[in-house]
C-alpha positions in Angstrom: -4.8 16.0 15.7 -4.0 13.7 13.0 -1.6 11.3 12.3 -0.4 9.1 9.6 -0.8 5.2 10.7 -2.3 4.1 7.5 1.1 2.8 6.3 2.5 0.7 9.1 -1.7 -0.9 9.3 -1.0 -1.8 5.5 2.3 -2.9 5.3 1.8 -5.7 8.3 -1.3 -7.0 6.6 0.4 -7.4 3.3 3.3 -9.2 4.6 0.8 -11.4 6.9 -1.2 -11.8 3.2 2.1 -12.4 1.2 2.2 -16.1 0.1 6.1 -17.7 0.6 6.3 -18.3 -2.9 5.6 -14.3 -3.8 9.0 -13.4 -2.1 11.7 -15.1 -4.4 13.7 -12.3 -5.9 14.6 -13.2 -9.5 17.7 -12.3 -11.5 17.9 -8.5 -13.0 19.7 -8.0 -16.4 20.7 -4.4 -15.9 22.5 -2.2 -13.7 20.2 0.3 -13.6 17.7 -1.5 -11.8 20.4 -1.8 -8.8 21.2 2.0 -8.4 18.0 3.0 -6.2 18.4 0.0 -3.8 19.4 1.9 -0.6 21.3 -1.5 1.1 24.6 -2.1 0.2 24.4 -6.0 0.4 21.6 -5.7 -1.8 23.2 -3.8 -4.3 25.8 -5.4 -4.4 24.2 -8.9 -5.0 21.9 -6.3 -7.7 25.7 -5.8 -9.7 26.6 -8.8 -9.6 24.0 -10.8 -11.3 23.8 -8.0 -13.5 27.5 -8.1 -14.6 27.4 -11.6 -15.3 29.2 -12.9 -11.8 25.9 -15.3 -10.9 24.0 -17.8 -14.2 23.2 -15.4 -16.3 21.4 -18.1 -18.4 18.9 -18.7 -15.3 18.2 -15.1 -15.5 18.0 -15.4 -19.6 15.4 -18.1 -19.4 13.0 -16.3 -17.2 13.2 -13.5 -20.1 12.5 -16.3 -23.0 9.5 -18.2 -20.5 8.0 -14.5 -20.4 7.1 -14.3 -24.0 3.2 -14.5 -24.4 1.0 -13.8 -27.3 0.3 -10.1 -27.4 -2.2 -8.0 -25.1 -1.7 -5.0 -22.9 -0.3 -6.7 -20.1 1.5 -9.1 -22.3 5.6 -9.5 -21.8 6.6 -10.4 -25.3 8.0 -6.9 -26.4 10.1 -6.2 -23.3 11.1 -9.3 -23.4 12.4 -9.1 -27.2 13.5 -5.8 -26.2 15.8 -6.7 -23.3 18.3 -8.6 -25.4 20.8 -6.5 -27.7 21.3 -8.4 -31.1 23.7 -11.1 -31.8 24.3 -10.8 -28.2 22.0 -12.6 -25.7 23.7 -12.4 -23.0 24.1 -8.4 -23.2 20.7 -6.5 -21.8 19.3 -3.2 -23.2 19.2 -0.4 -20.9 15.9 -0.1 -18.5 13.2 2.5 -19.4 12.5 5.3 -16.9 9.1 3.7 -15.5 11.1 0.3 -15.4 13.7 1.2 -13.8 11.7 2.8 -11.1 8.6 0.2 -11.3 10.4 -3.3 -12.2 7.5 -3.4 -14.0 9.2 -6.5 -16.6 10.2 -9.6 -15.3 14.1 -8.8 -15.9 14.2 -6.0 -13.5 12.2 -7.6 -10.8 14.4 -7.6 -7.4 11.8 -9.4 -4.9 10.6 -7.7 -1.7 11.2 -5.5 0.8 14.1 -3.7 -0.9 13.8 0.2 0.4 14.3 2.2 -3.3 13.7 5.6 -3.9 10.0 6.9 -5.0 9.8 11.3 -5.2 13.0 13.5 -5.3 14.9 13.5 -2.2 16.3 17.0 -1.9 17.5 19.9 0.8 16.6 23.5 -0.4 18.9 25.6 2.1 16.8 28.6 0.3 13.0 28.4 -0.2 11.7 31.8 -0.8 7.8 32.6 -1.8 6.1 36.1 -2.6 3.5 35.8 -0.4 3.6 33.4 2.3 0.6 32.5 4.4 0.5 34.0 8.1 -3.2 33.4 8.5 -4.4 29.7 7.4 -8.0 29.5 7.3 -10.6 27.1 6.2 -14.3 27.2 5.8 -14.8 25.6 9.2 -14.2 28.1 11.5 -12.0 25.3 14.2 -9.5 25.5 11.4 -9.0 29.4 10.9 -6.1 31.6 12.5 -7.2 34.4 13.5 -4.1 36.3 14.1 -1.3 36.6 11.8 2.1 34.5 12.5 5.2 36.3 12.4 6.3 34.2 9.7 9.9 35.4 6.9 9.0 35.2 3.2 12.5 32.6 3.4 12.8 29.9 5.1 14.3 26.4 4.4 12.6 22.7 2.6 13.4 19.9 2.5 12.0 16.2 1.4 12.7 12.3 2.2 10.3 9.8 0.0 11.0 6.5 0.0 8.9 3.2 -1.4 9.2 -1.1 -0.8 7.4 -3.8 -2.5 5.8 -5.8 -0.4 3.8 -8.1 -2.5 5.5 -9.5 -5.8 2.7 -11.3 -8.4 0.1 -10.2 -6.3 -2.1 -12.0 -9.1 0.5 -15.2 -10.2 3.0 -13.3 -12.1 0.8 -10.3 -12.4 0.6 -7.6 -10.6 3.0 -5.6 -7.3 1.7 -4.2 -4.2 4.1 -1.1 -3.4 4.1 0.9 -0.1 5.3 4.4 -0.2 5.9 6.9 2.4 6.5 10.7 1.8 7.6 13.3 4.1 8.4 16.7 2.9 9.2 19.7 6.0 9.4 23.8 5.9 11.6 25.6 8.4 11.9 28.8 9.5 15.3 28.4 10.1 16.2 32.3 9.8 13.5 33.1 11.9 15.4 33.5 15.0 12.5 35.9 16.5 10.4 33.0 17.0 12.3 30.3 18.0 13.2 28.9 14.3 10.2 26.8 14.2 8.9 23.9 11.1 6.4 26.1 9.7 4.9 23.0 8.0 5.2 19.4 7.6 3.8 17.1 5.5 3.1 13.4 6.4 2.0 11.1 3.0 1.8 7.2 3.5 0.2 5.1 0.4 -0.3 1.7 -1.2 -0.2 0.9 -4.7 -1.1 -2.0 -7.0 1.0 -1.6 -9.9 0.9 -3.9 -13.3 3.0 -4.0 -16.2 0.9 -2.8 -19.5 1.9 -2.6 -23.1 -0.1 -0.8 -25.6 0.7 2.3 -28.0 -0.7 6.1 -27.9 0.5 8.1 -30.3 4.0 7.1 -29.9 4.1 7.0 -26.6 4.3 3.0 -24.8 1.8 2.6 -22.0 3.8 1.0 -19.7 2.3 1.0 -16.1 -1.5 0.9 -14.6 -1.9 1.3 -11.0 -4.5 1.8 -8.5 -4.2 3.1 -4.9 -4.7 4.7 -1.3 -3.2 7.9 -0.3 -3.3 9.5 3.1 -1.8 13.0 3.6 -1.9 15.2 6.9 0.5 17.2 8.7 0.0 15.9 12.1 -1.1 19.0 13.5 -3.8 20.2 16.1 -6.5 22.7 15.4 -6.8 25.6 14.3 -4.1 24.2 12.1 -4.8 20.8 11.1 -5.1 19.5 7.6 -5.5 15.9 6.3 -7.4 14.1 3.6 -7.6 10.7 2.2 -8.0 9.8 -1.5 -8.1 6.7 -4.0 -5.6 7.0 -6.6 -5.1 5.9 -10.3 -2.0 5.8 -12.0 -1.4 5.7 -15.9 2.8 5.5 -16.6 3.7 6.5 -20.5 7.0 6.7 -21.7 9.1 6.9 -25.0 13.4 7.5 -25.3 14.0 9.6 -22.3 10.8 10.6 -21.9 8.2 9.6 -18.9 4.6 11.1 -17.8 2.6 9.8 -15.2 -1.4 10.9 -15.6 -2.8 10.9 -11.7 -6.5 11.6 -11.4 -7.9 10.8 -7.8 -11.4 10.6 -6.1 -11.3 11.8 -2.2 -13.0 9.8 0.3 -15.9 11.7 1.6 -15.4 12.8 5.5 -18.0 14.0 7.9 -18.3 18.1 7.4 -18.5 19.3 10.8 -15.2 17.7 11.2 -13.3 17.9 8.2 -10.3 19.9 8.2 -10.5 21.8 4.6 -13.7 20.3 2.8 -13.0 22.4 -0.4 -9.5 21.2 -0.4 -10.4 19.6 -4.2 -11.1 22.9 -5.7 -7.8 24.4 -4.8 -5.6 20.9 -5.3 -7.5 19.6 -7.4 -9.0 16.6 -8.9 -5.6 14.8 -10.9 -2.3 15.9 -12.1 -0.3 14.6 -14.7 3.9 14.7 -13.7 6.2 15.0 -16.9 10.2 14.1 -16.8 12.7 14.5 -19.4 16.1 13.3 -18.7 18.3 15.0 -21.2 22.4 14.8 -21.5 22.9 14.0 -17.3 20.0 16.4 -16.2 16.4 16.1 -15.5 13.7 18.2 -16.0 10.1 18.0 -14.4 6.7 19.4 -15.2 3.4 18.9 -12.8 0.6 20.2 -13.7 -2.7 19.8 -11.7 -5.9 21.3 -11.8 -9.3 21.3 -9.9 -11.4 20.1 -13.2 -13.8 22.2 -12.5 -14.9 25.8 -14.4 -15.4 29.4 -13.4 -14.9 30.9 -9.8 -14.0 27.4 -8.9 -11.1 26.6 -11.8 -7.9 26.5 -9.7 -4.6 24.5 -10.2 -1.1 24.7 -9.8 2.3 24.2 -12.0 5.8 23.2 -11.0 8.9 23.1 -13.0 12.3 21.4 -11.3 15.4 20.7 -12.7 18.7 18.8 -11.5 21.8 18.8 -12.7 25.4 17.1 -11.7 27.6 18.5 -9.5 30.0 16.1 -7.9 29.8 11.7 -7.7 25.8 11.3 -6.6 25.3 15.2 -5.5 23.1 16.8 -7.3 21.7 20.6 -7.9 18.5 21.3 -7.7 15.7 23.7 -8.3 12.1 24.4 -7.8 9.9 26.5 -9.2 5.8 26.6 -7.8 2.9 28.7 -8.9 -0.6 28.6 -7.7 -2.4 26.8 -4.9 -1.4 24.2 -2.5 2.6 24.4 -2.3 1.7 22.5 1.1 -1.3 21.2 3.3 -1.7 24.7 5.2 -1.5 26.5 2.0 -3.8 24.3 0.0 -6.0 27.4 -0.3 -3.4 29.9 -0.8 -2.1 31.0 -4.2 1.6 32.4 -3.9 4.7 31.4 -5.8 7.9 29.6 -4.9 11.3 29.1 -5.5 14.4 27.1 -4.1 17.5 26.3 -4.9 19.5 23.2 -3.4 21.0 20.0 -3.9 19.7 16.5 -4.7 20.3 13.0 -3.5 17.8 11.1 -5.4 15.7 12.1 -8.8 12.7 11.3 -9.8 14.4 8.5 -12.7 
């Protein structure tokens, strides 16, 4: 059986590694940047400086210092950008990738603040046209050879959280991020067998994000990271499922608009012992995530595929959307289609849909 310790290994060595003068936590100019911070006295110091009740001209001078002659991880245009005209001390709202990132130096808020990273939902109802009573793999220690008793409807549920450890990890340049994602399925109607978590998934990474500025096609390059992502489900053979991968991110964005490209290289693992070694041509090889938050709701599209042609071309699509309901409760909906809803169905293609409510979006 394996389990996730990747994360606590990394975090401990970056805070050992993190110099004293990387931790300072400079002024934000917008209120936005303070509405993932999970502690209150956090927040609340976040709303303040950002409603004017600490200098504000401290926090105005780190914006003029940041102007640099142009280049792709120059600061000159957010920096411009941050300050409405005629009024300096007023700051424009954060984009989506900045307000999740604090990828410019006006939304930086230091270290070791817990934010949100993926959606943070409850789906009471998670229903699929095919669910997967026999898991199998190409090695035969990871093949059930009897079907499970398992309902078509169960329940899902996620918690993903993420905390900078490492601010300027190069200078001024540069954020080391830890993230931890845990996303469960129950078989909470399932009373014939106990109502047992048909699956749960355990994903613990690190990630070196920078700040970029260059132009696509309309679109503002605004983020370049690089990273290491473990993912298991902590369970023992015949179903056991893990892999470990090195991950790039490229974060685009223009007015309400955000995509994240996501191609990945897996670390090679000894056959005779790994879990699912053709777990790349049924999850594939990248995936590129799409949000567009439009009048209070937000809309997602992933998209992944295994890059690869004929018998072996496989992917998967998911569409979610979230809406308002009531203060910071959300509704929420998911929509999945093709292979790899979870680990133990990485080679299964079914389709899936819940319904449920949302603390915490994607933006």
């Amino acid at each position: 059986m394996k389990r996730p310790t990747a994360l606590a290994t990394v975090v401990l060595a970056a805070g050992l590694a993190c110099p004293e003068g990387h931790a300072q936590n400079p002024s934000p100019m917008d209120i936005r940047a303070c509405t993932a911070i999970e502690s209150d006295a956090q927040r609340l110091a976040c709303y303040d400086r950002a409603t004017g009740r600490t200098n504000m001209s401290t926090a105005q001078k780190k914006v003029d210092e940041a102007a640099v002659s142009p280049g792709v991880f120059s600061r000159d245009k957010s920096a411009r950008e941050t300050v409405e005209a005629g009024n300096p001390e007023v700051a424009r709202p954060l984009s989506l990738l900045d307000s999740r990132w604090e990828l410019s130096p006006e939304s930086k808020l230091g270290t070791y603040n817990i934010r949100g990273y993926k959606p943070l939902y409850v789906m009471p109802v998670f229903a699929t046209s095919n669910q997967n009573d026999m898991p199998h793999s190409p090695n035969p220690e990871n093949t059930v050879t009897s079907p499970q008793p398992l309902q078509n409807t169960e329940m899902k549920f996620q918690l993903s959280l993420k905390t900078k450890v490492w601010q300027g990890v190069f200078g001024d340049v540069g954020d080391l991020w830890m993230g931890y994602t845990q996303s469960s399925r129950w078989q909470v109607f399932n009373g014939k067998i106990s109502r047992p978590f048909r699956e749960t998934n355990y994903e613990p990474e690190a990630m070196l994000v920078f700040d970029t500025h260059y132009q696509v096609l309309g679109w503002d390059g605004r983020l370049l990271g690089i990273g290491f992502n473990h993912q298991s489900n902590g369970r023992a053979n015949p179903l056991s499922r893990s892999w470990n991968r090195v991950m790039a991110n490229v974060g685009l964005e223009r007015d309400g608009w955000a995509v994240m490209l996501r191609p990945w290289w897996r670390i090679p693992e000894d056959r005779k012992t790994n879990d699912n070694p053709d777990i790349s041509d049924y999850i594939g090889r990248g995936d590129v995530q799409i949000i567009r938050e439009w009048k209070g709701q937000e809309f997602g599209l992933m998209l992944r595929h295994s890059l690869r042609g004929g018998s072996r071309s496989r992917g998967a699509g998911q569409f979610t959307w979230s809406f308002p309901m009531a203060g910071n409760l959300r509704g929420y909906m998911e929509l999945f289609k093709g292979y790899g809803e979870s680990m133990i169905d990485y080679n299964h293609n079914a389709t899936y849909l819940g319904i449920g409510v949302s603390l915490l979006d994607w933006y």
